[in-house]
ROSE-4610 file (N, C-alpha, C; in Angstrom, 1 decimal, always signed):
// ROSE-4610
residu = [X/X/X/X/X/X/X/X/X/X/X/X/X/X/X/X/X/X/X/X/X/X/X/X/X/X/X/X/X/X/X/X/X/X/X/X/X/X/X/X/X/X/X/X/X/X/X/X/X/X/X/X/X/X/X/X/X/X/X/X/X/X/X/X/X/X/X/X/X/X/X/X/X/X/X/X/X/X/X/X/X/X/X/X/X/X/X/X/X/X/X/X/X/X/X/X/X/X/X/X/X/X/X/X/X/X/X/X/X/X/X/X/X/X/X/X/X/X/X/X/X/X/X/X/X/X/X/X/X/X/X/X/X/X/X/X/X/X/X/X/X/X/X/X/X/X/X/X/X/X/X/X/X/X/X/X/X/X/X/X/X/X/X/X/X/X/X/X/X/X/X/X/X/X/X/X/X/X/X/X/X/X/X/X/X/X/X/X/X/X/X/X/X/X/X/X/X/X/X/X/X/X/X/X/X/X/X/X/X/X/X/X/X/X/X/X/X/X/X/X/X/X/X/X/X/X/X/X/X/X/X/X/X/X/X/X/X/X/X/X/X/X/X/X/X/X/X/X/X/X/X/X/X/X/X/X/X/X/X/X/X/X/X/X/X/X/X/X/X/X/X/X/X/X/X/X/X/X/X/X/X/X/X/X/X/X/X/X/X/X/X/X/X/X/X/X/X/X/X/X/X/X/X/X/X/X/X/X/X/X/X/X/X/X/X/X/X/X/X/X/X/X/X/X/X/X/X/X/X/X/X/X/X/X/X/X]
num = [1/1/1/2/2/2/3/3/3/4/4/4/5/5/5/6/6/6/7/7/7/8/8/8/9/9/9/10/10/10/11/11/11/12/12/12/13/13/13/14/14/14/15/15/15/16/16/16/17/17/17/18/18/18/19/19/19/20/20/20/21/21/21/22/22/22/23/23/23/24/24/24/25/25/25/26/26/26/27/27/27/28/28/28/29/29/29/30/30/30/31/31/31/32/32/32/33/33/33/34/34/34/35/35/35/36/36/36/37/37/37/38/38/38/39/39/39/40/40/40/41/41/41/42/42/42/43/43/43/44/44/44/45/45/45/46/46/46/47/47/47/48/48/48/49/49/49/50/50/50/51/51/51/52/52/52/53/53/53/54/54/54/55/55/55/56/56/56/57/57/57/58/58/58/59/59/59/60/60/60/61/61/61/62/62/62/63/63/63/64/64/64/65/65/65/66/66/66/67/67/67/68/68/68/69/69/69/70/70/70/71/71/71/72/72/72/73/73/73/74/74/74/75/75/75/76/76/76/77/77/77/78/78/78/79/79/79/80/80/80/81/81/81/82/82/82/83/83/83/84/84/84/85/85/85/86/86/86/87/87/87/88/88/88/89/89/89/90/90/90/91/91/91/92/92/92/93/93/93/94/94/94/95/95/95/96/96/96/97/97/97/98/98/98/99/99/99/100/100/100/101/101/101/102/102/102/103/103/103/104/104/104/105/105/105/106/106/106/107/107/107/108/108/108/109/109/109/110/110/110/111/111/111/112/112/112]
x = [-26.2/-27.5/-27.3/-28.5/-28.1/-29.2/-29.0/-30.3/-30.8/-32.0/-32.4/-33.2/-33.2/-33.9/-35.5/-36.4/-37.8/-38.4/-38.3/-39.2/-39.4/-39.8/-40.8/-39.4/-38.1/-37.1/-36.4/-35.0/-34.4/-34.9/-35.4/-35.7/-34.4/-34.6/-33.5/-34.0/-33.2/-33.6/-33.1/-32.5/-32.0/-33.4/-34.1/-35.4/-36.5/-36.8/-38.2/-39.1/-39.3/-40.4/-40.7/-40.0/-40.6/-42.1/-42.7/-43.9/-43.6/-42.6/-42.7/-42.0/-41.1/-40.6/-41.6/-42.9/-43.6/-44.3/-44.0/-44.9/-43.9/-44.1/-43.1/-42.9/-41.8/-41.5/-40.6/-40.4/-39.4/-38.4/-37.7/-36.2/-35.6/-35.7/-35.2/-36.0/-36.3/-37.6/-37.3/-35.9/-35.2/-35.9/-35.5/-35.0/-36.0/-37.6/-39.0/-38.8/-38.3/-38.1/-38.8/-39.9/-40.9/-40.1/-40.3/-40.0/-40.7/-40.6/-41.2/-42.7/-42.8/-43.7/-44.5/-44.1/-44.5/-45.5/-44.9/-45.4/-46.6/-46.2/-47.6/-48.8/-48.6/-49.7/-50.0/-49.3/-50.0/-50.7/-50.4/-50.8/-52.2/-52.2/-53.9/-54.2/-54.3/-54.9/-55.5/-54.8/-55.2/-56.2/-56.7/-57.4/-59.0/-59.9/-61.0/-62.2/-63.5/-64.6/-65.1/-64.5/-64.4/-63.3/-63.6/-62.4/-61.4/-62.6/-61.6/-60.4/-61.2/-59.9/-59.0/-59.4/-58.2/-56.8/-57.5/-56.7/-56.1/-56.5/-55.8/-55.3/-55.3/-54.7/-53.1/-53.3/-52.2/-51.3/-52.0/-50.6/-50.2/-51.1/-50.6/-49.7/-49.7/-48.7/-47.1/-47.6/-46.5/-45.6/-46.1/-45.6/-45.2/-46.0/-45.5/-45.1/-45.9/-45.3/-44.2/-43.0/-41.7/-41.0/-41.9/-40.9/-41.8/-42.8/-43.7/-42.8/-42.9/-42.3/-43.1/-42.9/-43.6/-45.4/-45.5/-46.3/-47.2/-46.9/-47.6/-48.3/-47.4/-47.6/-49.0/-48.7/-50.0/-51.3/-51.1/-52.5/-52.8/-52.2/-52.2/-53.3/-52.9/-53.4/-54.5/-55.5/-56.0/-57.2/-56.8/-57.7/-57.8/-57.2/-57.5/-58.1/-58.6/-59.4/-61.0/-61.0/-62.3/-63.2/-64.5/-65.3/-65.4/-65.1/-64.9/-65.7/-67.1/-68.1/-67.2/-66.8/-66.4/-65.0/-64.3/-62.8/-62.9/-63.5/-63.9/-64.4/-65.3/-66.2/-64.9/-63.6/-62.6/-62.0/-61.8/-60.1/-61.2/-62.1/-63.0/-62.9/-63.4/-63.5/-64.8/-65.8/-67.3/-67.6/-66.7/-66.6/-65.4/-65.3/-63.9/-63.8/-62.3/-62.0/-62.3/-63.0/-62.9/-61.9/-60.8/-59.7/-58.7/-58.1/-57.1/-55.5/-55.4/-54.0/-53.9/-55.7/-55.2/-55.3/-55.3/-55.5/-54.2/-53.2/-52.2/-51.9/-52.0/-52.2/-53.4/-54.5/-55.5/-55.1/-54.6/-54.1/-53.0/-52.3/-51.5/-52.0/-53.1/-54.0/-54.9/-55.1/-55.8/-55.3/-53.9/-53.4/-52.6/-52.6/-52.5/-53.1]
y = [-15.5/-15.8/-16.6/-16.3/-17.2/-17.9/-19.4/-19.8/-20.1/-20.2/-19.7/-21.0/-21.9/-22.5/-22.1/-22.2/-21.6/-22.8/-23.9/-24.9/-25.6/-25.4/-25.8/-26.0/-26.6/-26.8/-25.7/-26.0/-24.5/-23.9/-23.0/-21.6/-20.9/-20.3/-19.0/-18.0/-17.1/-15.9/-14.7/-15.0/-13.7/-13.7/-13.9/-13.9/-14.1/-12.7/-12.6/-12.5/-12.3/-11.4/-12.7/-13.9/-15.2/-15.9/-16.1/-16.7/-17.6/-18.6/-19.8/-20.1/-18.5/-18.6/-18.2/-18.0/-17.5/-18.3/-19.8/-21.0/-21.7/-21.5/-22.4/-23.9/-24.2/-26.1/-26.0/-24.8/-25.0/-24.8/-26.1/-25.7/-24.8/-24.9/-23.7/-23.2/-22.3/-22.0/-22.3/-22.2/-22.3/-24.0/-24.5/-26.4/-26.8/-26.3/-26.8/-28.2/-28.5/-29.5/-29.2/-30.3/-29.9/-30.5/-29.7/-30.3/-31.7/-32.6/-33.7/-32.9/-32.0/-31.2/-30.7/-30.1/-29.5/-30.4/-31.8/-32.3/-33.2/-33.7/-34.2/-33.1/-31.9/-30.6/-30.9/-31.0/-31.1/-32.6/-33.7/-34.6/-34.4/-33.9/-33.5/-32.9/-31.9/-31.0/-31.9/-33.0/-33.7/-34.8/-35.1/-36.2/-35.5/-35.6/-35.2/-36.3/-36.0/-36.5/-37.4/-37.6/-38.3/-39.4/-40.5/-41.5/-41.3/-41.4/-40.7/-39.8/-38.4/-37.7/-37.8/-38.4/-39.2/-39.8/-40.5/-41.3/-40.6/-39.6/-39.1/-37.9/-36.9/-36.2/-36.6/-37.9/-38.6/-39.1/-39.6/-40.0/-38.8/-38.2/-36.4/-36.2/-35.8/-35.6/-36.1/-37.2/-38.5/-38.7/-38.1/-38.4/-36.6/-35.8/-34.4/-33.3/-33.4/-32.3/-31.5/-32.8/-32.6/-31.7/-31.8/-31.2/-30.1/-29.2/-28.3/-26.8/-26.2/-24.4/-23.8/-22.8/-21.8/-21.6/-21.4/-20.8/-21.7/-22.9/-24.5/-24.7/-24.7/-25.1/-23.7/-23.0/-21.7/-22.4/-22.4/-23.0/-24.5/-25.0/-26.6/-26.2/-25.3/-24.7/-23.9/-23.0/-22.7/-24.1/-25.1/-25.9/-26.8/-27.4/-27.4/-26.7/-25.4/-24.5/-25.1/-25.8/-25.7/-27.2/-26.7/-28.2/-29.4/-30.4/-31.8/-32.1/-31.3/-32.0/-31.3/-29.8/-29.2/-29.3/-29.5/-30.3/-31.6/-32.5/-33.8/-33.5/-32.4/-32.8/-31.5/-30.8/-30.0/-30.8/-32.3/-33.0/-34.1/-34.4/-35.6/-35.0/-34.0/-32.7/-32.5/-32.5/-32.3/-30.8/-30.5/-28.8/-28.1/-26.8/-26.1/-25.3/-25.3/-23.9/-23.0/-22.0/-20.7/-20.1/-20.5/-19.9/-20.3/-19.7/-21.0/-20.7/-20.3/-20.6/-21.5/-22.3/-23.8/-25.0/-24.7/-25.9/-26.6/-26.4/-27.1/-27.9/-27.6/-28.2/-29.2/-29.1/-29.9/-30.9/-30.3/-32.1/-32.7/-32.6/-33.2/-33.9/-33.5/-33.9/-35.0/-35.0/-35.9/-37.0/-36.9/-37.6/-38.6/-38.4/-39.2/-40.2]
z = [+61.0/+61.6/+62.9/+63.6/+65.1/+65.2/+65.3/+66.1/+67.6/+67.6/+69.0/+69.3/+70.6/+71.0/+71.4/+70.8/+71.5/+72.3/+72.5/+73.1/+71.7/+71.2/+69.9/+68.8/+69.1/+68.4/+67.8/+67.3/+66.4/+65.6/+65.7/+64.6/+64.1/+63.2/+62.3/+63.3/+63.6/+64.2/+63.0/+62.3/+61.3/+60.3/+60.3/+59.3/+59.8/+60.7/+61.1/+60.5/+59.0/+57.9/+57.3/+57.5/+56.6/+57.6/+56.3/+56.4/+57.2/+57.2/+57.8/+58.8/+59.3/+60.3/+61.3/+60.9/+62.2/+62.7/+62.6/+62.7/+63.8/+65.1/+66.5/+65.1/+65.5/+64.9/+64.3/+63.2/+61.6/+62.5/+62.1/+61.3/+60.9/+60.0/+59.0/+58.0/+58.2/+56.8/+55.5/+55.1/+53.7/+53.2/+54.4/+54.4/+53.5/+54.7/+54.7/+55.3/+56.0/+57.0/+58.3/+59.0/+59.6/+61.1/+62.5/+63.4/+63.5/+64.6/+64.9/+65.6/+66.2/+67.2/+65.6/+65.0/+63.6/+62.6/+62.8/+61.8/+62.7/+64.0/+64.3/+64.3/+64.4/+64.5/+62.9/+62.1/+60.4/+60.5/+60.7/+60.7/+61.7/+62.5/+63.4/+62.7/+61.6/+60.7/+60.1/+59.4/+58.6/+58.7/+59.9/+60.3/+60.4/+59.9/+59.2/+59.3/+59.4/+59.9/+58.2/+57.4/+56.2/+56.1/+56.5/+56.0/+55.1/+53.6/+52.0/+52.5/+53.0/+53.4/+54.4/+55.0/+56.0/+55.4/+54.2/+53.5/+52.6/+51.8/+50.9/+51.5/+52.4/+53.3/+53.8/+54.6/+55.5/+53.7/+52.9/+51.6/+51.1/+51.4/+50.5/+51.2/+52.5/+53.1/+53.0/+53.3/+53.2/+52.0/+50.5/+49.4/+49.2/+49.1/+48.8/+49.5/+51.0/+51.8/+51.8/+52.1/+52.1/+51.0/+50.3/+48.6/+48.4/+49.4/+48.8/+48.8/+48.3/+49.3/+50.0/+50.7/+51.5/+51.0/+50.1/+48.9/+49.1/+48.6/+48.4/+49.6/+50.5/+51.7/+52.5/+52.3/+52.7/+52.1/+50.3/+49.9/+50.4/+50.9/+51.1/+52.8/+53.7/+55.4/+54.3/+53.3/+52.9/+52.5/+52.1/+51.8/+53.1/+53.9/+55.1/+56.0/+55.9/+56.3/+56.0/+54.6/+54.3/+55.1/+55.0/+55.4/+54.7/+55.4/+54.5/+53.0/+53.2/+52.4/+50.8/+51.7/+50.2/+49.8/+50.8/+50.1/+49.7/+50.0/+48.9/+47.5/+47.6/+46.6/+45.5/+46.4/+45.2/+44.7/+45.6/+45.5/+44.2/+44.3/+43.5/+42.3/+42.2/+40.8/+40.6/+41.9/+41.8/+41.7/+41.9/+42.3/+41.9/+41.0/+40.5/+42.1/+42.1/+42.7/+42.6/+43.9/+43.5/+43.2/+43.4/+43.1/+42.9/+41.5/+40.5/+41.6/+42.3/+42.7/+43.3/+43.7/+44.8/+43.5/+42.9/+41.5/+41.3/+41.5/+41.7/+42.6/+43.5/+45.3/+44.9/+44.5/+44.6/+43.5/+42.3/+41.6/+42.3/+42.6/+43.5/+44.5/+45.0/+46.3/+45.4/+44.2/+43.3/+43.2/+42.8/+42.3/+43.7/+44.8/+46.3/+46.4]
């Protein structure tokens, strides 16, 4: 395998079909180690028009990120997709998921 400097730090170049090589920043997709350029972009994801989730977003991160896989990390950019009112009211438990594959991610995100 060769790596390749893109601007946006070393990428793998032998593994173009990975999810998480198609994201400018990674490392190494295997690692899940975030560039420094990579992780302030997740850290701006995270900063949200709700204090609460400011706060439990930025620990989430800080305590689980690092240890999530590919997978985790998709539904983790899936619930960050959503509007504050209704990711509070998933991460509080005012509201079930529509969909049990983020229920994992969200206790984790509970428990931050």
């Amino acid at each position: 395998m060769r790596n390749q400097d893109t601007g946006y730090g070393i990428r793998d170049t032998g593994s173009r079909d990975r999810l998480t090589d198609a994201e400018p920043g990674f490392l190494n997709p295997e690692s899940c180690l975030l560039s420094p350029e990579a992780e302030r972009r997740l850290r701006w994801r995270c900063r949200r028009g709700l204090l609460e989730l400011d706060i439990v977003l930025g620990r989430f991160v800080e305590q689980r990120y690092s240890g999530m896989d590919g997978g985790q990390r998709v539904v983790f950019d899936e619930l960050l997709d959503l509007p504050d009112t209704e990711l509070w009211d998933l991460i509080t438990g005012r509201k079930e998921p529509a969909h049990e594959h983020l229920r994992a991610v969200l206790e984790w995100m509970q428990s931050a």
